[in-house]
C-alpha positions in Angstrom: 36.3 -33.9 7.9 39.8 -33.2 8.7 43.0 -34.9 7.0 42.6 -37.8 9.5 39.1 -38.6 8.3 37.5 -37.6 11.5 34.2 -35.7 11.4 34.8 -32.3 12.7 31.8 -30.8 11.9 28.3 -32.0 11.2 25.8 -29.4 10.0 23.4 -32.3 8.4 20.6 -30.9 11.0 21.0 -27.3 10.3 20.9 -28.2 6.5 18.0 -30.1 6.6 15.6 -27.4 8.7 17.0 -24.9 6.3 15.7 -26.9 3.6 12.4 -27.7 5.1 12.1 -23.6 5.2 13.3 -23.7 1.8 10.4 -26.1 0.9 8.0 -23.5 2.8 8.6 -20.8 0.7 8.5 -22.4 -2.2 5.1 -23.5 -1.6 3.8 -20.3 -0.2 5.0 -18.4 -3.5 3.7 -21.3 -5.6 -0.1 -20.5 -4.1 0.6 -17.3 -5.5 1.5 -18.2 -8.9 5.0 -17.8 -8.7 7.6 -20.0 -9.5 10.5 -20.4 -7.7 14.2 -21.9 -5.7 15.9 -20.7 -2.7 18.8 -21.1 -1.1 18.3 -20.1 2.9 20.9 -20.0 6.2 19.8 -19.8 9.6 21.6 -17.7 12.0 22.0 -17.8 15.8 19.8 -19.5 18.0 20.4 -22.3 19.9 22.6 -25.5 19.7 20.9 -27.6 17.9 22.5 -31.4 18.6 19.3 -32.1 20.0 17.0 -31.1 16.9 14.9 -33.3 16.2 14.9 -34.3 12.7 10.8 -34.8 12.1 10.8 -31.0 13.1 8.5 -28.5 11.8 9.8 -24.8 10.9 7.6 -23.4 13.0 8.4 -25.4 15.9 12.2 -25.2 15.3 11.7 -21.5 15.5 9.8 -21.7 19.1 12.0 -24.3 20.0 15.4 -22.5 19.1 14.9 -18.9 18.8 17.3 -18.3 15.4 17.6 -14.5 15.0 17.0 -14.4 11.0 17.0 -16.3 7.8 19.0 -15.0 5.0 20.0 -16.0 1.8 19.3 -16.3 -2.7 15.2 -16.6 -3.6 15.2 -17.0 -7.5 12.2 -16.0 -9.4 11.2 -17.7 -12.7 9.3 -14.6 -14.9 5.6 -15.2 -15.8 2.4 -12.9 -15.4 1.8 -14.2 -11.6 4.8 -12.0 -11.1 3.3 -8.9 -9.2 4.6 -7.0 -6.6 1.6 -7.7 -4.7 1.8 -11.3 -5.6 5.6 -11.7 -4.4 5.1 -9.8 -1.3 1.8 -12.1 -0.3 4.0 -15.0 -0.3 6.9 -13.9 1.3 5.0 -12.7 4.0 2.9 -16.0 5.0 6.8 -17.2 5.1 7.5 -14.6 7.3 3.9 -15.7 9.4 5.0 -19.2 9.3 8.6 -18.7 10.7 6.8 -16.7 13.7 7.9 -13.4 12.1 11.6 -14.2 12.2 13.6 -12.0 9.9 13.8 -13.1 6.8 16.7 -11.1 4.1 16.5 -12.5 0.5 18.4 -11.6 -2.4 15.8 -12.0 -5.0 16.9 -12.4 -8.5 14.1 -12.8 -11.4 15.1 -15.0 -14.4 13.4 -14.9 -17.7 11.1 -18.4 -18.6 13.7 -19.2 -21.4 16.8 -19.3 -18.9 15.4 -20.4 -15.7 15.4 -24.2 -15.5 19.0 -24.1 -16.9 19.9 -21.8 -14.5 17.6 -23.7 -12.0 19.9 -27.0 -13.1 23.2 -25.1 -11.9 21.8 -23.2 -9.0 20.5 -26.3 -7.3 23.7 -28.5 -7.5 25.7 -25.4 -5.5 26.0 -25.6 -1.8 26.5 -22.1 -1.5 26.2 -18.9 -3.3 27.0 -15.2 -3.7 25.9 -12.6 -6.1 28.7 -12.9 -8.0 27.7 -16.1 -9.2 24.4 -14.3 -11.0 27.0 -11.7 -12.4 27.4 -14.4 -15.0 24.1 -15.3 -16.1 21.4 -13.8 -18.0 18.9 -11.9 -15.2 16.3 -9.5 -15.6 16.2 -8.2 -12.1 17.8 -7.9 -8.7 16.6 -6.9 -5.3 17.7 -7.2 -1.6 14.0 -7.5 0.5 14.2 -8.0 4.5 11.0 -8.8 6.0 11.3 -8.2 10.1 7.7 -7.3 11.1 4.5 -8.0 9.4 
């Protein structure tokens, strides 16, 4: 909105297929034992004032060809956590969104501080790594999936 209270830009669509995604990945790490919250962008593809907002992922992705999703993935700590388990997961993502790139910045957060952390993290409407500088983490790692 600018200073005249006119709408200048609208990114309510955009926001709420990156959610859905969001959503996706949360459940596709969940099967594997893993709990979790993301914060994703898409980038490039088409215009999207036509999206329609019952849209699936998958067929945004046919539909408007983004060239990668990027963003924070946040990993509560609990035995599920394997390599193995993680990569499962972030892979049928990766299957869902027709192999679209997908760049995470992972960051794993010990079962005592995550739903605090999870409490903050949520609220934001965007991040950086510096944010996590702050908090109590156990790990970081930058993962880009771009062919399974």
């Amino acid at each position: 909105m600018n200073t005249d209270g006119e709408i200048v830009s609208n990114n309510y669509k955009g926001r709420l297929i990156e959610t859905k995604i969001e959503v996706l990945l949360k459940e596709n790490l969940k099967k594997q034992g893993i709990t979790s919250e993301s914060l994703l962008f898409i980038f490039g593809g088409k215009d999207i004032t036509t999206l329609n907002l019952n849209m699936e992922p998958s067929d945004y992705i046919s539909d408007y060809s983004p060239e990668y999703v990027s963003g924070y993935l946040v990993l509560k700590e609990n035995e599920n956590l394997s390599g193995d388990a993680f990569l499962n997961g972030l892979r049928k993502t990766h299957e869902d969104l027709l192999n679209t790139p997908l760049q995470v910045n992972v960051w794993i957060i010990s079962k005592e501080n995550y739903d605090d952390l999870i409490g903050e993290f949520t609220k934001l409407p965007d991040i950086s790594n510096s944010w996590f500088e702050e908090k109590e983490t156990i790990s970081f790692l930058k993962l880009s999936i771009t062919n399974v």
